[in-house]
N, C-alpha and C positions, 0 to 999 in steps of 0.2 A: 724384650721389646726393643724395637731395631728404635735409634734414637736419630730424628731430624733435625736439623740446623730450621727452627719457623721462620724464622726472618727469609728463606730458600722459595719458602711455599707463597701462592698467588695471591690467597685472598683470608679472611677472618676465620672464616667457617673451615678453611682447610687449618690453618693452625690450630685451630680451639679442638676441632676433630682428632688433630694429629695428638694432642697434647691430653686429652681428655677420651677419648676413640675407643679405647680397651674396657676388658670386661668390669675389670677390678677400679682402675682410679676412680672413674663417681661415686663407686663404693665407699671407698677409702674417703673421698670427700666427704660422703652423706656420714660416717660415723665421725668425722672429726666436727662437723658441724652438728652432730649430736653427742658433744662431751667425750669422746674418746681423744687420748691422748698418747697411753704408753703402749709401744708395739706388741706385747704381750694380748692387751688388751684388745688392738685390732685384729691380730689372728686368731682372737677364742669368736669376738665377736662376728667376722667375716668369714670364718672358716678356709682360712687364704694361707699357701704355703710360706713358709720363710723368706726362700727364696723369690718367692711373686714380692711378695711384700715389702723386701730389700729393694728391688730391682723399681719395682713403683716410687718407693722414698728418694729414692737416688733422682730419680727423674724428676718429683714433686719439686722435692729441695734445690737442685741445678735451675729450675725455672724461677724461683723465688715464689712456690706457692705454700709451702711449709720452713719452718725451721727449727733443726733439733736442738735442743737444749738438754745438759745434762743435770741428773737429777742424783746423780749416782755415784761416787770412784768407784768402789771395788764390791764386786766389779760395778763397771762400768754402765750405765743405764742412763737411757735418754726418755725423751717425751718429747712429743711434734707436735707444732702447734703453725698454725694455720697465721699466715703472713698478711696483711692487706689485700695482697692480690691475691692471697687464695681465698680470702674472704668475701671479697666481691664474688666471685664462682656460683655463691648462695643464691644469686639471681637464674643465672641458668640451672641449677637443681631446682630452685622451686619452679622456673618453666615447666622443667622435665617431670616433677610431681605433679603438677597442674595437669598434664597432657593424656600422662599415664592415667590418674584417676577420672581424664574424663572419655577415656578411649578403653581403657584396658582391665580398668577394675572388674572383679569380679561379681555377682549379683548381691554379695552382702555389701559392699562399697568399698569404699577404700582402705586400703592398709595402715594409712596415717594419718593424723589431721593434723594440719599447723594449726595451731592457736595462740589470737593476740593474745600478749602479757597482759595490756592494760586494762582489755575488756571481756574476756576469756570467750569471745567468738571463735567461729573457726574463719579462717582467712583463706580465701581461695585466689592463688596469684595469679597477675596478669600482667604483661607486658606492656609498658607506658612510657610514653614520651616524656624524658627528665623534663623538658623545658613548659610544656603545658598540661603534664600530666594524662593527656588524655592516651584508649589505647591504642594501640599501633596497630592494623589492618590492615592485611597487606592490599586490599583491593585499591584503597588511599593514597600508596605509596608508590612514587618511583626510584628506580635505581640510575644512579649517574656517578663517572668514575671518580676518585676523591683524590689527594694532592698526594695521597700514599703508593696510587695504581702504579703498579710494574710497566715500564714502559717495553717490554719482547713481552705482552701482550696486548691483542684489538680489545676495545670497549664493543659490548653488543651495540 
């Protein structure tokens, strides 16, 4: 996986794509956000080669989206555990589950259901405005460039 400097790239969507874009990382996210921890364990459970898997960590961990911790000396054995910022991530996977189960699911339904802890509903996510909660639509919204835009490029 060819690696890019994000800070290079134009805009949000291109970093997060860049960063997130391959077959395997959401994967790798969606089972660390389901209790997996030891690399042994993400390749039985992903069915993902070493070297995919390797080459994925390297990339997670240089971003600051996991970090290894040993568990182990001899030999030597680690466990990856998911950093702040790989924890926020949870929002765009549960978009991503949201979209799939209301697009892609099969005619029995869905694959998986979140359910709250407190209330043991199933939760079905949605995207919301932190500040008023309410949700984001894009018909609502406009786009205007923000104090971060790359200035070699136009605003539409």
């Amino acid at each position: 996986m060819k690696r890019t400097d994000l800070s290079k790239l134009p805009c949000s969507i291109a970093r997060t794509s860049n960063l997130l874009g391959d077959w395997w990382t959401p994967l790798v996210l969606r089972e660390a956000f389901f209790g997996t921890k030891r690399f042994d364990e993400f390749i039985k459970r992903l069915g993902i080669g070493r070297n995919v898997l390797t080459q994925r960590f390297s990339r997670l961990i240089d971003e600051d989206i996991f970090v290894r911790i040993q568990y182990q000396d001899k030999p030597p054995r680690y466990e990856y555990h998911l950093t702040e910022k790989g924890r926020a991530l949870f929002d765009v996977l549960a978009a991503m589950i949201r979209w799939g189960d209301d697009w892609l699911a099969e005619a029995a339904g869905a694959p998986i259901e979140l359910i709250d802890t407190a209330s043991g509903k199933i939760i079905k996510p949605m995207v919301v405005d932190a500040k008023t909660l309410k949700p984001i639509v894009q018909r609502n919204i406009e786009v205007r460039k923000g104090p971060g835009f790359p200035s070699n490029l136009k605003p539409r």
